[in-house]
N, C-alpha and C positions, 0 to 999 in steps of 0.2 A: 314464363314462370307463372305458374298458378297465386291468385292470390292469398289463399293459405300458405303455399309454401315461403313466398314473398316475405309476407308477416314472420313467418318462423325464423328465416335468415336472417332480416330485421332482428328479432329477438336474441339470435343467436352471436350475432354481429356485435349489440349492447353488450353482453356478458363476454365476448372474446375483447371486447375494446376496455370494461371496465376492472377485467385482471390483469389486462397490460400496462392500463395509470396503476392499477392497484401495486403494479411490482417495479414502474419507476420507466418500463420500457416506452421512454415518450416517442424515440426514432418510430419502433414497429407502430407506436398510432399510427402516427405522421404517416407512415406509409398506408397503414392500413384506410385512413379518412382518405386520401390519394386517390384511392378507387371506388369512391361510392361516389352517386351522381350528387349535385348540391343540394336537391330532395331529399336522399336521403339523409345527407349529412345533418339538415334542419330535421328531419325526423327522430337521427338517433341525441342528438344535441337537446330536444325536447322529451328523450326518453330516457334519459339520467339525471340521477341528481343533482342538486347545484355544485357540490365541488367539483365533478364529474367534466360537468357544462363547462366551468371555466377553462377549465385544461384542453378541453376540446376543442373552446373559442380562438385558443392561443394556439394551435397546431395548427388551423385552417391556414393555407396560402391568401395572402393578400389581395391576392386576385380572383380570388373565390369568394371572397367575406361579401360583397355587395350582394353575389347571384345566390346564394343561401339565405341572407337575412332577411330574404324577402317573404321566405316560405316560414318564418319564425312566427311563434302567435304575438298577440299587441305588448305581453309582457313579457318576453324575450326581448323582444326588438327595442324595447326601451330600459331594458336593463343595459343590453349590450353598448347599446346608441349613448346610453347617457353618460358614458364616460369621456365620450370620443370629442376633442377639437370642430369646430365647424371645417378645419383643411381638411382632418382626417375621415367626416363627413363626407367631406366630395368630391374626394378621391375614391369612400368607398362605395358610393352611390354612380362613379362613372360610368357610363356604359348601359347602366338598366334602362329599358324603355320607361318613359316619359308615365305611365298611368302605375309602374309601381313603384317608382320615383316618387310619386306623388302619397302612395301610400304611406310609404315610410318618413315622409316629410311633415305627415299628419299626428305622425306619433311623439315629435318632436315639440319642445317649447319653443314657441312664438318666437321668442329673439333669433335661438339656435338655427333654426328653418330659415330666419331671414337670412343670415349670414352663410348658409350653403346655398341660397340661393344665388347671393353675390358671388359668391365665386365660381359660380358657371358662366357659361360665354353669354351672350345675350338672347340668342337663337335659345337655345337648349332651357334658359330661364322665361322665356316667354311661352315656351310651350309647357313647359310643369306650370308656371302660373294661370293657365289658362284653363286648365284642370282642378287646382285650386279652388279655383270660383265658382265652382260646385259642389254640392253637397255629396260625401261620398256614396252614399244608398243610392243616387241616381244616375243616368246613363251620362253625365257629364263628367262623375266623377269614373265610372267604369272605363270610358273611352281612352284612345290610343291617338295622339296626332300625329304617328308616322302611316302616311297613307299615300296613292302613287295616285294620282290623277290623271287625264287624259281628255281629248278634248273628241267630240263629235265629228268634225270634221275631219281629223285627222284619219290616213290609212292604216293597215295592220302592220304594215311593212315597216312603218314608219314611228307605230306602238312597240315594235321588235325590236327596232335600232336603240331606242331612246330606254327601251328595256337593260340592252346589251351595255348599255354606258354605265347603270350600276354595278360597283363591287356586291351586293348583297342585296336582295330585295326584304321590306318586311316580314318575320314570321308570322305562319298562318296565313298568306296571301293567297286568296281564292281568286279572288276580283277584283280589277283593276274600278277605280271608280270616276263616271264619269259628270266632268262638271263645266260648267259656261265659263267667260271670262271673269265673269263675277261672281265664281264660285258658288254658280248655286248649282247644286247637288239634278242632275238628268239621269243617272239611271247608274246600271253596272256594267263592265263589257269580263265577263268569266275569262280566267286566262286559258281554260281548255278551249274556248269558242278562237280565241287568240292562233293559239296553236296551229289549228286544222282548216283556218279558212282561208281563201283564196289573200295573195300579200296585198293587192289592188283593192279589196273591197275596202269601204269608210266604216266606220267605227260605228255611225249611224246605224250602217245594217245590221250590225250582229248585236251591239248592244240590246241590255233589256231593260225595257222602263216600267216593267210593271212592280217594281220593287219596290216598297214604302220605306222612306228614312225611319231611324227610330229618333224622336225629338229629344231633345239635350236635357228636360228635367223630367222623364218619364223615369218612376221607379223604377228599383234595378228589378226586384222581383216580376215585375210585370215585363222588363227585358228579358229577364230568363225563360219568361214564360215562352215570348214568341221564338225565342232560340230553338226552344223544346218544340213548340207546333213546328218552324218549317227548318228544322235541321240543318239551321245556319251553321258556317263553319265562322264567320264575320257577318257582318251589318255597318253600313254607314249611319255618323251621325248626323242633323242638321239643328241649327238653330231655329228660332220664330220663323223667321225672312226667307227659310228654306236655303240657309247657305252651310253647306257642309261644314263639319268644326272636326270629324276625325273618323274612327273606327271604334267598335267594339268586337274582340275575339271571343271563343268558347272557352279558353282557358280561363280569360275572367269571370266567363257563368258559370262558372263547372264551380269556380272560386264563391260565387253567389249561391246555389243550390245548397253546395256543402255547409256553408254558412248559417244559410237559412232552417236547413236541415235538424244540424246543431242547435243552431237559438229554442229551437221547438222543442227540441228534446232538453235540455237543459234550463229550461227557462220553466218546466214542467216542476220542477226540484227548486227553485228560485237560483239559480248559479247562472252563471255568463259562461258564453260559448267560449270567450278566451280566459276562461279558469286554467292555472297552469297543475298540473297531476300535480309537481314536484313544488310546490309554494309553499313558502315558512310557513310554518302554523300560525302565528299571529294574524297574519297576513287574510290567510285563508279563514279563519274562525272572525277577522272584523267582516269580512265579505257575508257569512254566511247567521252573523247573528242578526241582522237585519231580517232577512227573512221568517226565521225562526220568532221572532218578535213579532211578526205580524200573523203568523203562524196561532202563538198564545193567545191573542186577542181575540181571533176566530172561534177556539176553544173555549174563551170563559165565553163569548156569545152561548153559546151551545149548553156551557153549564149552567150560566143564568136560567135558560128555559129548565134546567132540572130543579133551581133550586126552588123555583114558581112553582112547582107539583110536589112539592116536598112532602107534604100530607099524602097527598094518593100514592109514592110512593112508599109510607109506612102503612100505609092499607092495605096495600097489594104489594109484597113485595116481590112476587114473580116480574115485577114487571122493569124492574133493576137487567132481570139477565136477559130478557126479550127485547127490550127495544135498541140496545145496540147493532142488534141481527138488523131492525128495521132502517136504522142512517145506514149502515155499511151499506145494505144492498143499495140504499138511492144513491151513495156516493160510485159507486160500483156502475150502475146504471148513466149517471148523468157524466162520468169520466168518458163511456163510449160515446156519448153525443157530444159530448166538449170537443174530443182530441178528432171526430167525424169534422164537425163543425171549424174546426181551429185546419184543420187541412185543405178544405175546400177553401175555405177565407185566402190562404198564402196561395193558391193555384188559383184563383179568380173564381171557381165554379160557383160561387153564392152572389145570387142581386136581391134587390127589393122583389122582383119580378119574380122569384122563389122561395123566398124565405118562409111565405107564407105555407106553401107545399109542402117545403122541408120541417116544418114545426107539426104540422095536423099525420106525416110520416110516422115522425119519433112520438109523438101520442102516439099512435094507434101499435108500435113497438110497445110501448112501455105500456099499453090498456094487455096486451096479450100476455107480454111475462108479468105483468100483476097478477094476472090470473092463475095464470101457473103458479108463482112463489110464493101467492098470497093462500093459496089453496095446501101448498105442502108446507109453509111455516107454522098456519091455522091448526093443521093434522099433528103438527109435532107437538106446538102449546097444549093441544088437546090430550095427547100421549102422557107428555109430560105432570100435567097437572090435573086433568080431569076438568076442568072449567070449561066449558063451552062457550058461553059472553067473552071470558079471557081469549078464546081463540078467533073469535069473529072482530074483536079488536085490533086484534094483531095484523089482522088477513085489511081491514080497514086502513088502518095506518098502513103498509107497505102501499095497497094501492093509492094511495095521497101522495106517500112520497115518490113513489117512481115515476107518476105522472110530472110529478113539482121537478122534479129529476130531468125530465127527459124537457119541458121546458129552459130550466133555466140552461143544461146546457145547450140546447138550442139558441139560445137569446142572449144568455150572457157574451158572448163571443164579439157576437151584432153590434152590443149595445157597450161596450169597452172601446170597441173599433173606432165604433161614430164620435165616442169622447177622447178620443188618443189615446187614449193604454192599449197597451200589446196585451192581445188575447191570452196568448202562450203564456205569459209572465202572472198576468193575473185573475185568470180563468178558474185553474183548479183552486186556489186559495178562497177563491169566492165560491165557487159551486160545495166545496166541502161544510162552509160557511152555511149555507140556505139547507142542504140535503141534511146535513146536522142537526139546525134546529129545528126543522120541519118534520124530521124524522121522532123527534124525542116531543117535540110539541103534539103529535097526532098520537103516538102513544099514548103518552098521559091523559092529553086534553079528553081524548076517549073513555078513557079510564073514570079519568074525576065525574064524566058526563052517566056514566052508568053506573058507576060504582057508588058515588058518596051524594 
């Protein structure tokens, strides 16, 4: 199935499922939730409104509630979670591998998390807690401790047997992985290699060691990264010592990507990637007046520099409807170098070792279409008013600002990073900030400078 058409059924699915509550028929949900995977169960459950949600929460089989709530965003998952007993907790968390175990444990208050801890067996509590002790952004917190190890020495024949004693091997198991008595991480033995080689040969020989652990605090994006170069399907993880501590799979970087994807996109608007569509308005208007607030502050920046020129513009007053045109375009211009800049940052492509290259670049971008827009906005002043100094000003200030444009989005990115603020979050509110009043300050200040 196509993913349009996927989406449309999806859609379609919602509106057949919400005239069924709508008319009382809770059997045909029931049945009908019965046949969607628990994807998309968490899909259509995030795709209806709240009362919609509850009814749908309460149709799910009990044995299903754990492998769905996983795929719920952070404010699902602790809507649903917060009503629930620590028994009824873990019970509904039985079963889920250990790293989204751990997720949904994170969503939980302190006390509540201790007490499903307790009531797991001791095995099962020492591995979520060990996961725990990681920060979730990094590959400590991504990793998986259901993993099959295997020792060098050992034959194929004897990797086969020890195979064949499990009911179920880990999912996503590519590669067996191989480790000393002291668990320190030697290499991988592929279980295609397993397959096809002679039963007699040692592990030694087919295994491959030229495979680099990924270390237990390496950020997750920089784990997605190497997923994405060598089209890992898993990866071993190790600690300092080089002793293995687990796995990481591609469904938790596909989970990473998307994430980060989101953050970027959303963080562009000041919103969180788990904004829910369907959140009360309260709710949703306390989340997003913070921004808006810092948003205003930006803007009287901006007006301040107008009310500085408040003479030049009762002098000139063409120059009220012209230099708007001049901040838009630097905002216009320095958005394409920010969100350039803000991409290469999350893919690793930018060092000290470039940055300099990539700034004297976006000059030499922005010296060209200054030329260009500063040439046809000059032409139009000119049109418009007849003034010819009025239009060499114009054409003046555009090229100011789109160079100060193409800088600060270059640099601001750089320079949020090295101080700990997220680019994406507060990139555009600051570039809109500088192209603003840069933009209105090169107007005027030009103006005052030849006019008065």
């Amino acid at each position: 199935m196509s993913q349009a058409r996927e989406s449309q059924f999806q859609k379609d699915r919602v509106q057949e499922l919400s005239q069924a509550i709508d008319s009382g028929s809770l059997y045909l949900v029931r049945q009908m939730i019965k046949t969607l995977p628990t994807a998309g169960i968490a899909h259509l459950i995030e795709s209806s409104p709240p009362k919609t949600r509850s009814v749908l929460w309460q149709l799910i089989d009990k044995d299903a509630e754990g492998e769905v709530i996983q795929y719920l965003n952070e404010d699902l998952q602790g809507e649903f979670l917060g009503g629930m007993s620590a028994k009824q907790l873990a019970e509904l968390t039985e079963g889920l591998e250990t790293d989204d175990l751990a997720d949904i444990l994170q969503q939980l208050p302190h006390q509540v998390a201790s007490q499903v801890l307790e009531a797991m067996d001791q095995q099962d509590r020492q591995r979520v807690e060990s996961i725990l002790s990681y920060d979730e952004d990094t590959a400590g917190g991504l990793m998986n401790t259901d993993t099959i190890t295997v020792r060098r020495n050992h034959t194929v024949e004897l990797v086969l047997r020890y195979l064949r004693r499990h009911d179920s091997i880990p999912e996503m198991t590519d590669n067996l992985l191989v480790v000393s008595r002291d668990d320190e991480f030697l290499g991988i033995l592929p279980l295609r290699d397993v397959l096809v080689s002679d039963p007699n040969t040692s592990v030694r020989e087919v295994m491959r060691e030229d495979i680099d652990a990924i270390p237990v605090d390496m950020e997750a994006t920089q784990v997605a990264q190497l997923f994405e170069q060598h089209d890992w399907v898993s990866a071993p993880v190790i600690d300092s010592d080089g002793k293995l501590l687990g796995r990481i799979t591609i469904d938790d970087v596909v989970d990473v990507i998307r994430d980060s994807a989101e953050h970027s996109l959303m963080s562009m608007a000041g919103l969180d990637e788990e904004d829910d569509t369907f959140a009360p308005i309260l709710k949703t208007a306390r989340r997003r007046a913070l921004w808006l607030g810092v948003n205003l502050m930006t803007a009287i920046c901006a007006s301040i520099v107008i009310f500085l020129f408040q003479d030049t513009i009762d002098q000139v007053v063409y120059l009220a409807v012209l230099m708007p045109i001049v901040a838009n375009m630097g905002g216009v211009a320095g958005t394409q170098t920010l969100t350039l800049v803000v991409r290469s940052l999350a893919l690793g492509h930018i060092s000290p070792s470039n940055s300099r290259w990539l700034l004297v670049r976006e000059l030499g971008v922005a010296g060209l279409n200054g030329l260009l827009w500063a040439l046809v906005i000059s032409t139009i002043a000119f049109v418009w008013y007849g003034d010819l100094l009025l239009s060499y000003i114009i054409a003046a200030a555009m090229m100011i600002n789109l160079f100060t444009a193409a800088m600060a989005g270059a640099y601001l990115p750089l320079f949020l990073k090295r101080v700990n603020v997220d680019p994406a979050l507060a990139g555009s509110v600051a570039l809109t900030t500088v192209t603003d009043s840069v933009g209105f300050f090169a107007v005027l200040g030009l103006a005052q400078l030849f006019y008065l």
